[in-house]
C-alpha positions as CSV (number, residue, x, y, z in Angstrom):
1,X,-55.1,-30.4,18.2
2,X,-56.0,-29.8,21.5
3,X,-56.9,-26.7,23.8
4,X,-54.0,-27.5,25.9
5,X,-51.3,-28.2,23.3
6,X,-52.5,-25.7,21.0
7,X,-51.5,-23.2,24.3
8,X,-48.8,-25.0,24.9
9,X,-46.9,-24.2,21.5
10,X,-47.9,-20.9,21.7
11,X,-46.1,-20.6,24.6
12,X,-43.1,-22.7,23.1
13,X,-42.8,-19.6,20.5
14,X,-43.4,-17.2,22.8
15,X,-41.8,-17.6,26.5
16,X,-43.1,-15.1,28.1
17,X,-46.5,-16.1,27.9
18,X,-45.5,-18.8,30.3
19,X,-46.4,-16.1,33.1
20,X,-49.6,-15.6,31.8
21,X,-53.2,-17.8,32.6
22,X,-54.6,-19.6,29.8
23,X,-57.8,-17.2,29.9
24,X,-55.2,-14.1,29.9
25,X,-53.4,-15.7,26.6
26,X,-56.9,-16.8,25.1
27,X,-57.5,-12.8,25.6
28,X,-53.7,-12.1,24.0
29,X,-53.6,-14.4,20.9
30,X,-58.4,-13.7,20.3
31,X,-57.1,-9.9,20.1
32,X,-53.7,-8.9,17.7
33,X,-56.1,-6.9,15.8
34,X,-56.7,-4.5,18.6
35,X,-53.2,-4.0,20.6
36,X,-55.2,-1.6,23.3
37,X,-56.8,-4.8,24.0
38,X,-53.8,-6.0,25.3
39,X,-52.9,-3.5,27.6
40,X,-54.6,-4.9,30.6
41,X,-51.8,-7.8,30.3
42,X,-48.5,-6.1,29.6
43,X,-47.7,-6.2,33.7
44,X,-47.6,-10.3,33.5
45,X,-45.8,-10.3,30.3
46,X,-43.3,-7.6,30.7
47,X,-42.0,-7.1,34.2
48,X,-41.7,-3.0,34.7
49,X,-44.0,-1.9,31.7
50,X,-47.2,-1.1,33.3
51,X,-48.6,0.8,30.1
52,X,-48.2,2.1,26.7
53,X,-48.5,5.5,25.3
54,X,-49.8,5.0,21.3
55,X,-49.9,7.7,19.0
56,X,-53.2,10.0,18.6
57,X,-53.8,9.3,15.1
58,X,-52.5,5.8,14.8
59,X,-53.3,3.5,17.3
60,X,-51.1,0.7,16.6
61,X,-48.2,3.0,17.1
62,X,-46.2,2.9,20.6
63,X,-45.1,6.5,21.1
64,X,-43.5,5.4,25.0
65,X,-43.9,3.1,27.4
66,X,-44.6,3.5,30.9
67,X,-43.6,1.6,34.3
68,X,-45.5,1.5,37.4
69,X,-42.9,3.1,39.1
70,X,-44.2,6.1,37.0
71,X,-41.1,6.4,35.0
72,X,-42.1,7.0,31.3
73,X,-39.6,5.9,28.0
74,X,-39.8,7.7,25.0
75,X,-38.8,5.8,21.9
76,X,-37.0,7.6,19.2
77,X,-39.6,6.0,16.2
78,X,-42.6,4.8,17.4
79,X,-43.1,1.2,17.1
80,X,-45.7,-0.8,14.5
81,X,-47.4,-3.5,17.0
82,X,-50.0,-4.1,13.9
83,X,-50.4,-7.7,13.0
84,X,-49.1,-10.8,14.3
């Protein structure tokens, strides 16, 4: 399998990484086991969410999410993003 196709059907299953350069997803799909890793790329894959908030302790959980309108959304259980 190719570079290109190998992108190219990750970006089948996943749309949103359409919007994304192939270095950017390189960066995405080379780091799951780190999420704060991905941070830098949450703008080009979610339009509005500028950051996430993770919990103190347990860095894999999203406590709230942030725009870069400053506005700042709490969830009501933080969210696993561990894994794949």
């Amino acid at each position: 399998m190719s570079f290109v196709s190998y992108l190219e059907k990750k970006r089948l299953l996943f749309p949103r990484f359409f919007f994304i350069s192939d270095g950017a997803l390189l960066t995405v799909l080379g780091q799951t086991a780190d999420s704060r890793q991905l941070h830098a790329h949450l703008p080009s894959l979610f339009a509005g969410v500028s950051s996430l908030q993770c919990d103190d302790k347990y860095r894999d959980l999203v406590v709230s999410a942030s725009s870069s309108q400053g506005v700042t959304l709490q969830v009501t259980s933080p969210v696993d993003v561990s894994g794949r």
